[in-house]
VEXPAGU-413473 format. One record per residue: residue number from 1; residue in three letters; x, y, z of N, C-alpha, C, O in turn. Coordinates in nm, 3 decimals. Atoms other than C-alpha are relative to their C-alpha. Example, Ala and Ser with C-alpha at 12.3 -4.5 7.8 and 13.67 -1.06 7.14 Angstrom:
REM residues 2
+-----+------+---------+---------+---------+---------+---------+---------+---------+---------+---------+---------+---------+---------+
|  nr | rest |    n_px |    n_py |    n_pz |   ca_px |   ca_py |   ca_pz |    c_px |    c_py |    c_pz |    o_px |    o_py |    o_pz |
+-----+------+---------+---------+---------+---------+---------+---------+---------+---------+---------+---------+---------+---------+
|   1 |  ALA |   0.089 |  -0.119 |   0.000 |   1.230 |  -0.450 |   0.780 |   0.090 |   0.120 |   0.000 |   0.194 |   0.118 |   0.066 |
|   2 |  SER |  -0.082 |  -0.119 |  -0.006 |   1.367 |  -0.106 |   0.714 |  -0.077 |   0.109 |   0.073 |  -0.026 |   0.220 |   0.090 |
+-----+------+---------+---------+---------+---------+---------+---------+---------+---------+---------+---------+---------+---------+
REM end
This chain:
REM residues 77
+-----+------+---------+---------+---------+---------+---------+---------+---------+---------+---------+---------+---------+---------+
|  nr | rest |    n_px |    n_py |    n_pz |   ca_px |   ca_py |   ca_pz |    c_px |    c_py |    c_pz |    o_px |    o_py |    o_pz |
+-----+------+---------+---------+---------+---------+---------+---------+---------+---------+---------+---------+---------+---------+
|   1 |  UNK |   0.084 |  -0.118 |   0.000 |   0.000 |   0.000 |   0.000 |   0.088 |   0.124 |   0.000 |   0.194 |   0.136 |   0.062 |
|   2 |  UNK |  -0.097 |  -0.127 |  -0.013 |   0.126 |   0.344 |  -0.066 |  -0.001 |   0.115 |   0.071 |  -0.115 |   0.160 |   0.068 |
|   3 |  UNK |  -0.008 |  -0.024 |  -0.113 |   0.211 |   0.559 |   0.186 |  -0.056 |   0.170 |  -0.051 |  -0.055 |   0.260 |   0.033 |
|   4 |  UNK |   0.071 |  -0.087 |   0.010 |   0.049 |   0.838 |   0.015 |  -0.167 |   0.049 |   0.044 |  -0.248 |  -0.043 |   0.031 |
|   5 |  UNK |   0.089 |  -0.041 |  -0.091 |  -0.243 |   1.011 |   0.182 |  -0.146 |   0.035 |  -0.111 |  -0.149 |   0.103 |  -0.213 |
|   6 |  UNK |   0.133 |   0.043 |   0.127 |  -0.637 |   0.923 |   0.013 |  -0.041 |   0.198 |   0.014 |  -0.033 |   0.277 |   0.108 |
|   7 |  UNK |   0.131 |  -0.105 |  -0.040 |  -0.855 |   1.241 |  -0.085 |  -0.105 |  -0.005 |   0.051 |  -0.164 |  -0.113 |   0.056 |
|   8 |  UNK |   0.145 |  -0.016 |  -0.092 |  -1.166 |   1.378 |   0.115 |  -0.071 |  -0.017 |  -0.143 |  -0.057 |   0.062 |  -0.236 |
|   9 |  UNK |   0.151 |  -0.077 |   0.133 |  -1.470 |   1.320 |  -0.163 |  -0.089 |   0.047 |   0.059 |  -0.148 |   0.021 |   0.164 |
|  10 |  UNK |   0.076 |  -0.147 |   0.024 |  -1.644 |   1.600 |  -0.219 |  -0.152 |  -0.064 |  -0.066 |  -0.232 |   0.028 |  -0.090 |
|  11 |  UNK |   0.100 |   0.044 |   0.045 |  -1.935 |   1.389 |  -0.353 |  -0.040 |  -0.064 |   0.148 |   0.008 |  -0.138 |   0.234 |
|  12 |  UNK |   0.041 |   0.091 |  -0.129 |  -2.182 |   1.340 |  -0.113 |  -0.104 |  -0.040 |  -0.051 |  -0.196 |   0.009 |   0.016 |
|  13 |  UNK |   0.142 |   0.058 |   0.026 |  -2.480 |   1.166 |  -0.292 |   0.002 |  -0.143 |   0.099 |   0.100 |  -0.214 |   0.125 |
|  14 |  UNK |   0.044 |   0.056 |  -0.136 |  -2.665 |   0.951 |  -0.012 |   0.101 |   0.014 |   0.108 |   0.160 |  -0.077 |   0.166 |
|  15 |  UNK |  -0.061 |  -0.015 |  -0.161 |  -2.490 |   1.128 |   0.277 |  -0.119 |   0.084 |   0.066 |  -0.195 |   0.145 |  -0.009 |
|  16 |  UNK |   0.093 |  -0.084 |  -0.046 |  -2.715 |   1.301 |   0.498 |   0.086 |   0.097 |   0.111 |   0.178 |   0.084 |   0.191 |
|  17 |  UNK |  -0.090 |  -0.106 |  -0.106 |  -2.636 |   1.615 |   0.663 |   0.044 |  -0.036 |   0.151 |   0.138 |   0.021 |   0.206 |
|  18 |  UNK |  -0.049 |  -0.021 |  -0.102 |  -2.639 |   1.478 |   0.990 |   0.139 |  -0.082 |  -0.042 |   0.240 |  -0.019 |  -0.011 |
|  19 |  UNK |  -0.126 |   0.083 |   0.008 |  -2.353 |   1.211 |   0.889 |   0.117 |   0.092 |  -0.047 |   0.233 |   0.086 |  -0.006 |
|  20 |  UNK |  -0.119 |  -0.106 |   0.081 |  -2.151 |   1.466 |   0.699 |   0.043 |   0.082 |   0.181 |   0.153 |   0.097 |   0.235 |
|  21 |  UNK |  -0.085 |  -0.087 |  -0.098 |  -2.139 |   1.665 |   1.017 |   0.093 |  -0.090 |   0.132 |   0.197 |  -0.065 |   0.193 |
|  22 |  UNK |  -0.089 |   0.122 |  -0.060 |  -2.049 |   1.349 |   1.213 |   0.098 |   0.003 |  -0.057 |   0.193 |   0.058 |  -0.002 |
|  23 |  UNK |  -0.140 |   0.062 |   0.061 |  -1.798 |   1.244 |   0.992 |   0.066 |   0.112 |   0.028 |   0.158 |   0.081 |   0.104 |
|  24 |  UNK |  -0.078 |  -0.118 |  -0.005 |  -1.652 |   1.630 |   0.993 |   0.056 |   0.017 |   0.119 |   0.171 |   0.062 |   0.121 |
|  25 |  UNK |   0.006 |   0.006 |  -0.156 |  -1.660 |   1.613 |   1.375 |   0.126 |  -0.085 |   0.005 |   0.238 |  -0.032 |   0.012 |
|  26 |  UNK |  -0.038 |   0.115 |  -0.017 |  -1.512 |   1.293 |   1.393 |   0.187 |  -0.001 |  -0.071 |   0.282 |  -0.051 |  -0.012 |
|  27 |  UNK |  -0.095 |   0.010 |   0.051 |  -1.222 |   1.363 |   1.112 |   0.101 |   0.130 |   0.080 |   0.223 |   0.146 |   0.088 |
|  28 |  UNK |  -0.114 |  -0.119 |  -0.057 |  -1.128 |   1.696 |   1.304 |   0.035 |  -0.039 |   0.144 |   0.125 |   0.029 |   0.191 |
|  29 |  UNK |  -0.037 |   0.055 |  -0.122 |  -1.108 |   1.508 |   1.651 |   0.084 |  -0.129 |  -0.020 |   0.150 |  -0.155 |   0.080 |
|  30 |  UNK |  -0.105 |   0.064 |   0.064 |  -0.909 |   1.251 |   1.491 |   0.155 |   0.084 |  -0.043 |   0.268 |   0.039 |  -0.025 |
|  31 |  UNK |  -0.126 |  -0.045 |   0.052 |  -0.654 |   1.475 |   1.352 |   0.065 |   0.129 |   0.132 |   0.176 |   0.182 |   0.133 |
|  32 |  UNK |  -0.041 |  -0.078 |  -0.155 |  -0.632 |   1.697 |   1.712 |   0.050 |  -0.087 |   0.095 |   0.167 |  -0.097 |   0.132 |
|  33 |  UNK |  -0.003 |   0.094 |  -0.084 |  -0.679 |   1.453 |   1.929 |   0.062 |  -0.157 |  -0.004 |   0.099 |  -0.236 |   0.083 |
|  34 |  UNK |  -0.045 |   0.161 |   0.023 |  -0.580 |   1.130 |   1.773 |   0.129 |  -0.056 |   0.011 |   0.226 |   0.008 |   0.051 |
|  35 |  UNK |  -0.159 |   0.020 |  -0.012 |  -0.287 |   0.908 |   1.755 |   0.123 |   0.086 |  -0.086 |   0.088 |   0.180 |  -0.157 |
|  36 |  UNK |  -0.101 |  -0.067 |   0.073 |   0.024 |   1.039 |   1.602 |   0.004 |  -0.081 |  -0.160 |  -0.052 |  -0.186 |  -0.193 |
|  37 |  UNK |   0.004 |   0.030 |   0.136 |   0.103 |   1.010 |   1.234 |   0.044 |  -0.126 |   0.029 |   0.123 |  -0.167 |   0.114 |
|  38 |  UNK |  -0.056 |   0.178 |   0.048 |   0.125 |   0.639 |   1.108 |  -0.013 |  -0.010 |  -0.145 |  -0.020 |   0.091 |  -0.216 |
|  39 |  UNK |  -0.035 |   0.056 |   0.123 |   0.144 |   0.457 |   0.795 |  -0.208 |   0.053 |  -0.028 |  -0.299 |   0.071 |   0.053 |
|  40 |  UNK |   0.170 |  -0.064 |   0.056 |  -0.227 |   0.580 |   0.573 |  -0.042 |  -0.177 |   0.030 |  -0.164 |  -0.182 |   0.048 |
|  41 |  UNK |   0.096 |   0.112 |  -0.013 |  -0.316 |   0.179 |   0.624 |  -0.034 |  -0.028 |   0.172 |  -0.101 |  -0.117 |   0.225 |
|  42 |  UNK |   0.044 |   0.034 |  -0.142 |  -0.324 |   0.224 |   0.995 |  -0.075 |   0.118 |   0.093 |  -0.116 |   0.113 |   0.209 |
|  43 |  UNK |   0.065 |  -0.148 |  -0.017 |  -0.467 |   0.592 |   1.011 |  -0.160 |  -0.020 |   0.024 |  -0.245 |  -0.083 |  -0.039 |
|  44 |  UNK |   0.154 |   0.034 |  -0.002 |  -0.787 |   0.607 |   1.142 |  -0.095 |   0.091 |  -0.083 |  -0.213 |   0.066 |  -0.110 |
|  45 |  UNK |   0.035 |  -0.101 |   0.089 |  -0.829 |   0.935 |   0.925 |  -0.045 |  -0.018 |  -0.138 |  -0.134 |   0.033 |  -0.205 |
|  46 |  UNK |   0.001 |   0.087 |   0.121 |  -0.762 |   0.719 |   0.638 |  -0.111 |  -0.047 |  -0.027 |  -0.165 |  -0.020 |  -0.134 |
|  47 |  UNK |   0.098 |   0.112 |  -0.011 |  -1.037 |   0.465 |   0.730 |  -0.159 |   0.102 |  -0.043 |  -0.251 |   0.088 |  -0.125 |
|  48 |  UNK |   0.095 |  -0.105 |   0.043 |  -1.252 |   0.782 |   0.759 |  -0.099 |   0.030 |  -0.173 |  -0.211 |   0.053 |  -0.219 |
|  49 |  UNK |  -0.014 |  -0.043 |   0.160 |  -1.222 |   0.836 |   0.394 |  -0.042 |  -0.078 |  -0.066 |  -0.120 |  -0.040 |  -0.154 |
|  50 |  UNK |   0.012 |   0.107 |   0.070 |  -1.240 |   0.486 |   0.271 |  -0.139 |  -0.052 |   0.041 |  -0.197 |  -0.118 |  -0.045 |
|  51 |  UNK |   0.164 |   0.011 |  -0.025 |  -1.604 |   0.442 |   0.450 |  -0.058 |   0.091 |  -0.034 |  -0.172 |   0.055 |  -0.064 |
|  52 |  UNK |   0.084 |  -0.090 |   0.061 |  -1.728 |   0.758 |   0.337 |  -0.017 |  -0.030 |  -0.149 |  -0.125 |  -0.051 |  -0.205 |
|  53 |  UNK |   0.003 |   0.082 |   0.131 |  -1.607 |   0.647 |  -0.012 |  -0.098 |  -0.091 |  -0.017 |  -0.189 |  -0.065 |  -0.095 |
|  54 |  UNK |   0.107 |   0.109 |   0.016 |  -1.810 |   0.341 |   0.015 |  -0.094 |   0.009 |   0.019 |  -0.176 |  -0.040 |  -0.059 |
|  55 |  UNK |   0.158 |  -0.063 |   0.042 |  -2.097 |   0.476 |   0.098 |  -0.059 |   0.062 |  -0.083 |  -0.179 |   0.036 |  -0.100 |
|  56 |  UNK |   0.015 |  -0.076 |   0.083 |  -2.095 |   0.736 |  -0.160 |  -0.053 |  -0.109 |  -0.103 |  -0.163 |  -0.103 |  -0.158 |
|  57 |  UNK |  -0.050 |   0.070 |   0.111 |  -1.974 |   0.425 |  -0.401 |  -0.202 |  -0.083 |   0.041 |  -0.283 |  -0.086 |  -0.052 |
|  58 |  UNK |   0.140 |   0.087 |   0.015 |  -2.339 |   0.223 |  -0.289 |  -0.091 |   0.088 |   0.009 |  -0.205 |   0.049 |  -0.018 |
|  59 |  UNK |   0.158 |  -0.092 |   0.051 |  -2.572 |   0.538 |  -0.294 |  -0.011 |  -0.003 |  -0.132 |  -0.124 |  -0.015 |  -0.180 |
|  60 |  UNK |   0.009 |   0.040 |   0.110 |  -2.446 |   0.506 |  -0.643 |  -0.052 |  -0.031 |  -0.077 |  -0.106 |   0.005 |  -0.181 |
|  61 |  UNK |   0.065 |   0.185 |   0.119 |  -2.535 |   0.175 |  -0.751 |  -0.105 |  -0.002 |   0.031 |  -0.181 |  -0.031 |  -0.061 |
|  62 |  UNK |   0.111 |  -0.045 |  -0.008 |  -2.814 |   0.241 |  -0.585 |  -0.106 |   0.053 |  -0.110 |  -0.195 |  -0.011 |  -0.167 |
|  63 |  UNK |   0.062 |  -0.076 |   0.053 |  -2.951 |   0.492 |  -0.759 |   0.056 |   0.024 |  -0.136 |   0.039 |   0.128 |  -0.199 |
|  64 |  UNK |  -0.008 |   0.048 |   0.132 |  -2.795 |   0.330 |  -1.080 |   0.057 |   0.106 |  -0.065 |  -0.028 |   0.147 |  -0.144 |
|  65 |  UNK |  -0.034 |  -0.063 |   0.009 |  -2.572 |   0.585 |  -1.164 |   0.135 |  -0.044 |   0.050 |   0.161 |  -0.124 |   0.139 |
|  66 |  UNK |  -0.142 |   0.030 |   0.037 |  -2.210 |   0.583 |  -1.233 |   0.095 |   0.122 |   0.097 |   0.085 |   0.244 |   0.090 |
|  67 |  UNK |  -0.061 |  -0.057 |  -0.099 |  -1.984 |   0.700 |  -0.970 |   0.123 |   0.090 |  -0.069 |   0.143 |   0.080 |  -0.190 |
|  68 |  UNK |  -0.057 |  -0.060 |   0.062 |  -1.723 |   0.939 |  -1.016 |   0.178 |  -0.075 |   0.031 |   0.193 |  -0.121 |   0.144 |
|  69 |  UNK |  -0.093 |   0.078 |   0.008 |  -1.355 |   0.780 |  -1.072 |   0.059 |   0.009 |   0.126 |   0.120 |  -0.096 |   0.147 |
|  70 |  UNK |  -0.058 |  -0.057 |  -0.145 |  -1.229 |   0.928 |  -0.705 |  -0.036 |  -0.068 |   0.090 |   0.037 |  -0.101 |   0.184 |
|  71 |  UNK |   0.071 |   0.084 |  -0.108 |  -1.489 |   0.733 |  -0.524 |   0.034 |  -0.101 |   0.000 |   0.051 |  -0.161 |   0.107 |
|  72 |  UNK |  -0.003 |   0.159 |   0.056 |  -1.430 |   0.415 |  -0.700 |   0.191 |  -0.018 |   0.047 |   0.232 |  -0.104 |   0.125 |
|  73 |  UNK |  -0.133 |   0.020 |  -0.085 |  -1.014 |   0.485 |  -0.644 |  -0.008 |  -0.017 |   0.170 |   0.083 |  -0.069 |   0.234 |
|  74 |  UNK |  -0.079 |  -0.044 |  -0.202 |  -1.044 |   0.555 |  -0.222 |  -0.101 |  -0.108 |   0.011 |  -0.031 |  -0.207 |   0.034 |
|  75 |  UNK |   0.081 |   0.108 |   0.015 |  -1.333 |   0.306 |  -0.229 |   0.104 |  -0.161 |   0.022 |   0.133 |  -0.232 |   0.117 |
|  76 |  UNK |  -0.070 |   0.137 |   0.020 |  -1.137 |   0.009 |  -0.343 |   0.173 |   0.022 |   0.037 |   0.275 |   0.023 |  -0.032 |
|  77 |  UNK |  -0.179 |  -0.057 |  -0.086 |  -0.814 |   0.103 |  -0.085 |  -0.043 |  -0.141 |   0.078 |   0.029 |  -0.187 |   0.166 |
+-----+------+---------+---------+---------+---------+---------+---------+---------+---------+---------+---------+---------+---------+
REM end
């Protein structure tokens, strides 16, 4: 895995505001509060990213519609 650091997506189809503000919450008390830098496969910041991804990636398919290539990269981390 490469030790480069995933993007935030900016696509939020099926997020709901309250989760977005969770997750926002959650990623800025992570990066204050959290452990110290590690490897992006042991980051919990990381993980952040890669479940938001996946959710994005099944509101999707869901709603039968073709995801955008960003989701589908941090998605499949």
């Amino acid at each position: 895995m490469s030790d480069k650091r995933l993007p935030i997506i900016e696509d939020i189809t099926g997020l709901s505001r309250g989760y977005r503000f969770r997750w926002r919450l959650q990623f800025l008390g992570f990066s204050i509060f959290g452990p110290a830098d590690q490897r992006p496969s042991r980051d919990p910041r990381e993980r952040l990213k890669v479940d938001r991804a996946r959710r994005v990636l099944r509101a999707h398919e869901l709603a039968g519609t073709q995801a955008p290539d960003d989701v589908i990269f941090v998605a499949n981390r």
